[in-house]
C-alpha positions as a Python dict, from the first residue, in 0.01 Angstrom:
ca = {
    (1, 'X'): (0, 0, 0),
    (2, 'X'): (-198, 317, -77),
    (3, 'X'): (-581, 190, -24),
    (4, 'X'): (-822, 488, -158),
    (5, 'X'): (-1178, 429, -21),
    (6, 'X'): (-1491, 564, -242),
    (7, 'X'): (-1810, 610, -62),
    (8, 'X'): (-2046, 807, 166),
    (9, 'X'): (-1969, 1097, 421),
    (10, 'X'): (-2261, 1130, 668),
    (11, 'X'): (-2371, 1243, 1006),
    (12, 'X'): (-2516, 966, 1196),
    (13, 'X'): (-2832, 1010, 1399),
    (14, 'X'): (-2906, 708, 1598),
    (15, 'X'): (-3201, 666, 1801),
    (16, 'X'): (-3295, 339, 2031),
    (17, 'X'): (-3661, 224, 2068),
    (18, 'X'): (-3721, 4, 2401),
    (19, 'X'): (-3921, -223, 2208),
    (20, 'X'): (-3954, -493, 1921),
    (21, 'X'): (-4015, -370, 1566),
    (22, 'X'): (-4173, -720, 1465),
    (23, 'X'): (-4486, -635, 1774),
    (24, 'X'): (-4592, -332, 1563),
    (25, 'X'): (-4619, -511, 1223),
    (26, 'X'): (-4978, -692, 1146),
    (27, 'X'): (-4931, -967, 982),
    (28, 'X'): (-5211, -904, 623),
    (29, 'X'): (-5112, -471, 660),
    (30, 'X'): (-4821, -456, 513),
    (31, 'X'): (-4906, -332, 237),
    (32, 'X'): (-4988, 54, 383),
    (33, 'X'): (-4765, 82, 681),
    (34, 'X'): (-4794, 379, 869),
    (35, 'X'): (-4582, 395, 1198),
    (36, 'X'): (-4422, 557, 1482),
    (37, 'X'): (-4157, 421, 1741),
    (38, 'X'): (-4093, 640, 2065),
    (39, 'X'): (-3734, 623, 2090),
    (40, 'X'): (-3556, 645, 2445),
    (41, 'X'): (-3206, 792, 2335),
    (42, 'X'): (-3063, 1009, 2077),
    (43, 'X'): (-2731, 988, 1962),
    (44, 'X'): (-2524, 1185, 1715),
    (45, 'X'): (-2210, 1061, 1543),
    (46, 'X'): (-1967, 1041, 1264),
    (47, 'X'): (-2098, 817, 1010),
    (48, 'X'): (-2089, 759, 646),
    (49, 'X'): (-1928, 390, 509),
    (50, 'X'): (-1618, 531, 343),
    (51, 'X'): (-1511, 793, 637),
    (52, 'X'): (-1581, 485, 903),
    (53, 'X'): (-1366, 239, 711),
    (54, 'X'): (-1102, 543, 652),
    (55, 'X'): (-1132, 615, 972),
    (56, 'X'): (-1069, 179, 1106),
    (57, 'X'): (-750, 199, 815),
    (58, 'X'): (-623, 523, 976),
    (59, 'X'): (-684, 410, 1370),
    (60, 'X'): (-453, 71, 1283),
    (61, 'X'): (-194, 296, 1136),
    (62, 'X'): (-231, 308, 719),
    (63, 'X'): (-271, 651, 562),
    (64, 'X'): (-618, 610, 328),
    (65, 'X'): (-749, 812, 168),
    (66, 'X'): (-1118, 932, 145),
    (67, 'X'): (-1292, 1036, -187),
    (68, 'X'): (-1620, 1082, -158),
    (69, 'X'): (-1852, 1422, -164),
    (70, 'X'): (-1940, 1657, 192),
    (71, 'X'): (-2108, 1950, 252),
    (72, 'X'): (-2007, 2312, 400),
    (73, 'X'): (-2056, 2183, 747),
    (74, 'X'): (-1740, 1945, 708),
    (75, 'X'): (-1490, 2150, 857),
    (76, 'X'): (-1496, 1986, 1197),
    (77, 'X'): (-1549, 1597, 1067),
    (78, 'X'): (-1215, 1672, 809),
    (79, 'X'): (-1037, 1800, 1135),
    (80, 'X'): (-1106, 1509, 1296),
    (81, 'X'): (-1063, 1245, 1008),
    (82, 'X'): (-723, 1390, 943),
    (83, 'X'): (-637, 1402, 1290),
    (84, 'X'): (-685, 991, 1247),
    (85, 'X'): (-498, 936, 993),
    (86, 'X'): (-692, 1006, 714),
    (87, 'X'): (-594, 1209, 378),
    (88, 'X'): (-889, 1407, 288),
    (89, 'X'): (-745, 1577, 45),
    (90, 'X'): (-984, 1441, -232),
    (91, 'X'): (-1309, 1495, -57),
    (92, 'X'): (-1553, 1702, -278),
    (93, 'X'): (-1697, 2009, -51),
    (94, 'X'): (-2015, 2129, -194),
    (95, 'X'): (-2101, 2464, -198),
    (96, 'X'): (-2456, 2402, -185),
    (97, 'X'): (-2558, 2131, 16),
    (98, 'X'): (-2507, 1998, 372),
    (99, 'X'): (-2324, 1666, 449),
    (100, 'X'): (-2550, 1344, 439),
    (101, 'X'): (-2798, 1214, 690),
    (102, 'X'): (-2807, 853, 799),
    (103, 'X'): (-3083, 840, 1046),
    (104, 'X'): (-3147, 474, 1247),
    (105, 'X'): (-3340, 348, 1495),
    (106, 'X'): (-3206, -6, 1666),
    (107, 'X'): (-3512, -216, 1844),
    (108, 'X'): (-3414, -437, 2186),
    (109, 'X'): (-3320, -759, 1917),
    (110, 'X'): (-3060, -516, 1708),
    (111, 'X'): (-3297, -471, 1420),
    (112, 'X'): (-3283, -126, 1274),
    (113, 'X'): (-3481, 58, 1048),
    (114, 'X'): (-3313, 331, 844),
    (115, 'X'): (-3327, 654, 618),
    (116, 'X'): (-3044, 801, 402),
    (117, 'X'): (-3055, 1136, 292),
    (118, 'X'): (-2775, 1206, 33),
    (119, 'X'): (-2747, 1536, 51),
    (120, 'X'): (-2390, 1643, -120),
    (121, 'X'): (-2342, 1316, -154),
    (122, 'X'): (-2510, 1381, -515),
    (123, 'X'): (-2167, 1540, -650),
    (124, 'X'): (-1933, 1265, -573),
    (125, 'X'): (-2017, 1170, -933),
    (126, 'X'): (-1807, 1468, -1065),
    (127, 'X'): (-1476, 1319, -865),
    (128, 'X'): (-1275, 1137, -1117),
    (129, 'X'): (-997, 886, -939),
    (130, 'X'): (-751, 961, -1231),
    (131, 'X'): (-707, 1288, -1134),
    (132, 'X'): (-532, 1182, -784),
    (133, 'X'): (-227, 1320, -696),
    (134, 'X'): (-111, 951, -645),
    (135, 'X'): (-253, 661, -781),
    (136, 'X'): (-385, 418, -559),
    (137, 'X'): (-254, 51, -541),
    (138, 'X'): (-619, -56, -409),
    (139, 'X'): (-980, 126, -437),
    (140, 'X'): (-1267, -16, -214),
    (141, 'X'): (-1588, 161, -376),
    (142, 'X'): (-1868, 192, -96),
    (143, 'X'): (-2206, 297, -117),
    (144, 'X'): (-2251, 643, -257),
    (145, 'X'): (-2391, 806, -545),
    (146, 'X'): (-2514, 540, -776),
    (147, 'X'): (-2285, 732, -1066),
    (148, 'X'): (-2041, 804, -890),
    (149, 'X'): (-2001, 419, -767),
    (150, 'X'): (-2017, 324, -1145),
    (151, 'X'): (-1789, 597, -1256),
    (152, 'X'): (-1526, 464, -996),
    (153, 'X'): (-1539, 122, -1045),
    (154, 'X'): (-1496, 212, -1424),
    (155, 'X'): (-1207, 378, -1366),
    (156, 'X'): (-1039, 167, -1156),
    (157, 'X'): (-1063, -103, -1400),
    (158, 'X'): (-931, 142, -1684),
    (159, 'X'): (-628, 199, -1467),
    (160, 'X'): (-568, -166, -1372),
    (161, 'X'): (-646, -72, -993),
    (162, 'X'): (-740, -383, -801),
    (163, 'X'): (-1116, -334, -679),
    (164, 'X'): (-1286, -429, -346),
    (165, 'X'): (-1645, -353, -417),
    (166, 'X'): (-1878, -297, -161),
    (167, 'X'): (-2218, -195, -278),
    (168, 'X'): (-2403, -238, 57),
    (169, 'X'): (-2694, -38, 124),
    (170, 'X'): (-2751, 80, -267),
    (171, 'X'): (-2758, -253, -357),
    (172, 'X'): (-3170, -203, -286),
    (173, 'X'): (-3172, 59, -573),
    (174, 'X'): (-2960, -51, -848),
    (175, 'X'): (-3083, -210, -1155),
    (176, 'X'): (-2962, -533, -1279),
    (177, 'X'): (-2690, -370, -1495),
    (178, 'X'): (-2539, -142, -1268),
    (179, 'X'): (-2506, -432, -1045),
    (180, 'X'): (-2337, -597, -1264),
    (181, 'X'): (-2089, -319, -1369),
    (182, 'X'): (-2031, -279, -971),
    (183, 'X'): (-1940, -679, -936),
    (184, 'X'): (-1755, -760, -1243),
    (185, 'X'): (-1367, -827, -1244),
    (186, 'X'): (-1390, -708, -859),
    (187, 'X'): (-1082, -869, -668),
    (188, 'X'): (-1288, -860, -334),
    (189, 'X'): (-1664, -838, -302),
    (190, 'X'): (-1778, -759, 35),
    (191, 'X'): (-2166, -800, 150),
    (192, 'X'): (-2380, -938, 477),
    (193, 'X'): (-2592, -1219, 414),
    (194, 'X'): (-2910, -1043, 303),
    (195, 'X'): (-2701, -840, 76),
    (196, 'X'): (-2532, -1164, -83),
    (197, 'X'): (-2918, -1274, -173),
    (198, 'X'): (-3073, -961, -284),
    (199, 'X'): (-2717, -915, -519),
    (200, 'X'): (-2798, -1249, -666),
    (201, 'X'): (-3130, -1156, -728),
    (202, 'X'): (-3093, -784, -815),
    (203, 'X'): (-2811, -921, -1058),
    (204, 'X'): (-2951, -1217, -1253),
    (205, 'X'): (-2642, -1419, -1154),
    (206, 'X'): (-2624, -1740, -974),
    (207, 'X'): (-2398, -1746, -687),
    (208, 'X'): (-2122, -1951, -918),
    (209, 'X'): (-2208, -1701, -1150),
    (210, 'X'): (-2071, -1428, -948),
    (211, 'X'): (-1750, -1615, -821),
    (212, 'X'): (-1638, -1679, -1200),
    (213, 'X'): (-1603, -1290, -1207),
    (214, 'X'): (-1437, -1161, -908),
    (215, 'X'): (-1172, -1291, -642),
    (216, 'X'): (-1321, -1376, -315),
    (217, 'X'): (-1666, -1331, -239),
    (218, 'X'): (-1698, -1237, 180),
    (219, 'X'): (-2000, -1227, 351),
    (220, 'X'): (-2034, -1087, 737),
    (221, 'X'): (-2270, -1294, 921),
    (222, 'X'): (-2290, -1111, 1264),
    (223, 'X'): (-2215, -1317, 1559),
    (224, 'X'): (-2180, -1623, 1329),
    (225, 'X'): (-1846, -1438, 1180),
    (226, 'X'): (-1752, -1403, 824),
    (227, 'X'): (-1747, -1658, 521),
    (228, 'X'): (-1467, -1622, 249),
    (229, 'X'): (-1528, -1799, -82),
    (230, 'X'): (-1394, -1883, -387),
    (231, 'X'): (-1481, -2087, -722),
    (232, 'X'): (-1367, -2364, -724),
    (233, 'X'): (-1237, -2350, -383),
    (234, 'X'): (-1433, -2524, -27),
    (235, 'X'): (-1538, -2167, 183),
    (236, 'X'): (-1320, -2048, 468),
    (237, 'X'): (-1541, -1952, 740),
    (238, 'X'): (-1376, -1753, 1022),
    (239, 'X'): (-1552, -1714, 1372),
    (240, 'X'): (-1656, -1387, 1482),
    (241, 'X'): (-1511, -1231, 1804),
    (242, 'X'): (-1711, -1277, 2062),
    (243, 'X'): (-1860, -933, 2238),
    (244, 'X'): (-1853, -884, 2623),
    (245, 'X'): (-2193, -648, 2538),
    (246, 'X'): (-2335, -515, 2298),
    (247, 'X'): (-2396, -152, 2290),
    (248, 'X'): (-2485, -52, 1936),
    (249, 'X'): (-2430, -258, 1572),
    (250, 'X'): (-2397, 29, 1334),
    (251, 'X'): (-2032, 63, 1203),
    (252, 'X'): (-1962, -307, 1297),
    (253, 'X'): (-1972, -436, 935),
    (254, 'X'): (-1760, -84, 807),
    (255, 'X'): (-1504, -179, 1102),
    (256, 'X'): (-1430, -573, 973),
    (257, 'X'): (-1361, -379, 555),
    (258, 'X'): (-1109, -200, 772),
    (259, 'X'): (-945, -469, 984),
    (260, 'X'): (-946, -693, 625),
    (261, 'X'): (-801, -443, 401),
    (262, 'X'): (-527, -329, 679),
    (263, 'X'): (-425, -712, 714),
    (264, 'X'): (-420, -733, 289),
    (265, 'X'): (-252, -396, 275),
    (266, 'X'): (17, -581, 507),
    (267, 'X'): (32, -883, 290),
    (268, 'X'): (-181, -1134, 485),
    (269, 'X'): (-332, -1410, 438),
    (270, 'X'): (-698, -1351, 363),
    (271, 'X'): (-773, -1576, 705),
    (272, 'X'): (-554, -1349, 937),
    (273, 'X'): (-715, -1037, 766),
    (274, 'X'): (-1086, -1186, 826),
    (275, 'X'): (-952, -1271, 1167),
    (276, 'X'): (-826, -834, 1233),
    (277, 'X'): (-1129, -763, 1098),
    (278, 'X'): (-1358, -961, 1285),
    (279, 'X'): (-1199, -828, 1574),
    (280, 'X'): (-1212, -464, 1555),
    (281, 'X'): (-1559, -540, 1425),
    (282, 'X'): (-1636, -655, 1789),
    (283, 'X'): (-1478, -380, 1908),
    (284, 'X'): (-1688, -110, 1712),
    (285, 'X'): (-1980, -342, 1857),
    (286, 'X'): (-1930, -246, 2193),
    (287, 'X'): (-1941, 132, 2201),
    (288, 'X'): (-2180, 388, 2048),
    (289, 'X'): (-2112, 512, 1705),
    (290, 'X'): (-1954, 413, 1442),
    (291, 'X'): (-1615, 641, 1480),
    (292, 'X'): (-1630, 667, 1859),
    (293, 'X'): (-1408, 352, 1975),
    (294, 'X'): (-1066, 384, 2107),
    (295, 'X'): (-798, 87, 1985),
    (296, 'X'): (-650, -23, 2253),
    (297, 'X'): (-365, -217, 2084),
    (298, 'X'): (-324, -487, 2448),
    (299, 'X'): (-700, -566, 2423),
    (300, 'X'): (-753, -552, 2049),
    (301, 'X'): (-405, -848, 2053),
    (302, 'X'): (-582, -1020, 2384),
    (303, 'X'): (-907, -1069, 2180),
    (304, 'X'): (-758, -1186, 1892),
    (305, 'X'): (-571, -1472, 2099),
    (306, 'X'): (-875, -1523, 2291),
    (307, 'X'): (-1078, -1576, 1997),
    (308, 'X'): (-785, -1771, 1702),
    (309, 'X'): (-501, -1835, 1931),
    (310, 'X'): (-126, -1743, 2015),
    (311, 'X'): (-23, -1696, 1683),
    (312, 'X'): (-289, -1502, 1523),
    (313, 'X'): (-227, -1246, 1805),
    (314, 'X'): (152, -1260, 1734),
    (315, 'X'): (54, -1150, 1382),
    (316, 'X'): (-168, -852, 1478),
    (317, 'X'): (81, -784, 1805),
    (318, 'X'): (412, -756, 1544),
    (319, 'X'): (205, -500, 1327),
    (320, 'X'): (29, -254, 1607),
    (321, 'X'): (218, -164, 1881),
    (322, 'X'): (164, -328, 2222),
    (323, 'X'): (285, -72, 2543),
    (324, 'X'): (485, -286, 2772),
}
């Protein structure tokens, strides 16, 4: 299966504050908030949602490939992407502007407050899907330019393309009908829980609402795993994967679209994908960065067994190679 993934390229900044967000806020002063955190570390990384989950397909051994908008300083991040698996061939290089900005700062609880700058991310509108050199048998659209998530989607329906949409972090600036043009006839819709509620809300749509127009709704819920569901249908909730620690959360949530859309590319059941996915998830969840992990195909099968049993392990053991 040929999965294309739509959506943002980004360098990650990622800073750690030794402290709780919620002490700083005053309950009645909301309203005109004017702060500053002192952050202890500094880290800079790979980011943006459609090179991580590129990056998770490519890792597990698919070929995606990555359409979305970067600037002149992507020479080095393409070297690497490609070197992981990933067909670039369809990123947009501006000539003009520099390569997103996703700055974050994480709090002791894993809260994080965060910035986006788009950056060339603006001229991922002018990419037009039809004009790949292969069509793609699946298109995940990410968050990315608001036009060019539209124009994707749109496109993807005009070619009869199955689409996982995965509005995420635009979701806050979209207007009810571009939510709706996002949502509708989607095969998978992916959110976290807040997401799922503000897309209800930014949308106008009850829940049932939404499931009469896509496929399967799934919704990450952090340590309490990941909830598949249906209309008409009682929701499959898998368990996540539990984490030995936990060193930083961004990337965990682009890591499970990976894991799921490998085990769908490979014909699973939507349960056994949830289940890959919640594990690399956990793996992403225990190192820094969202592109810095290293599958380790022995641990990645020994968490999975650990976590769903000898069979589900079999599954992901048959499909990624296991050293003796």
């Amino acid at each position: 299966m040929r999965i294309a993934v739509t959506g943002s390229i980004a360098t990650d900044h990622l800073l750690f504050f030794p402290g709780r967000f919620a002490d700083q806020l005053i309950e009645g002063h909301l309203e005109q908030v004017s702060l500053s955190f002192l952050a202890d570390a500094l880290e800079v990384r790979r980011g943006g949602v459609g090179a991580n989950i590129c990056f998770g397909l490519g890792v597990l051994g698919l070929e995606p490939q990555l359409v979305g908008a970067a600037g002149a300083d992507f020479a080095e991040y393409d070297s690497w992407l490609r070197s992981h698996g990933v067909d670039t061939s369809a990123v947009r290089v501006s000539a003009s502007r520099y390569t997103a900005r996703f700055v974050c700062t994480t709090d002791l609880e894993q809260n994080q407050i965060a910035t986006f700058y788009s950056g060339a991310m603006a001229e991922a509108r002018r990419i037009d899907l039809a004009g790949l050199a292969h069509r793609p048998d699946l298109v995940l659209v990410g968050a990315d330019d608001p036009e060019a998530m539209l124009r994707h989607t749109a496109t993807a329906h005009r070619l009869a393309v199955p689409v996982a949409a995965d509005p995420s972090q635009q979701l806050a600036r979209l207007d009810r009908d571009q939510v709706r043009r996002l949502v509708d006839g989607a095969r998978w819709l992916f959110t976290n829980e807040y997401e799922e509620a503000l897309l209800v809300e930014r949308s106008g749509w009850a829940k049932a609402d939404v499931l009469g127009r896509i496929g399967t709704w799934i919704t990450t819920s952090g340590a309490d795993g990941v909830t598949l569901a249906r209309r008409g249908a009682p929701e499959l909730r898998v368990p996540a994967v539990p984490a030995d620690r936990i060193a930083d959360p961004t990337g965990a949530g682009d890591a499970f679209r990976s894991g799921f859309l490998a085990g769908t590319a490979w014909g699973w059941p939507q349960e056994q994908a949830a289940q890959l996915g919640c594990a690399l998830a956990t793996t992403v969840l225990e190192s820094v960065g969202t592109q810095e992990y290293e599958l380790r195909p022995g641990e990645l099968v020994a968490r999975v067994e650990r976590a769903y049993g000898a069979g589900a392990a079999r599954t992901v053991g048959e499909r990624i190679a296991v050293p003796s």
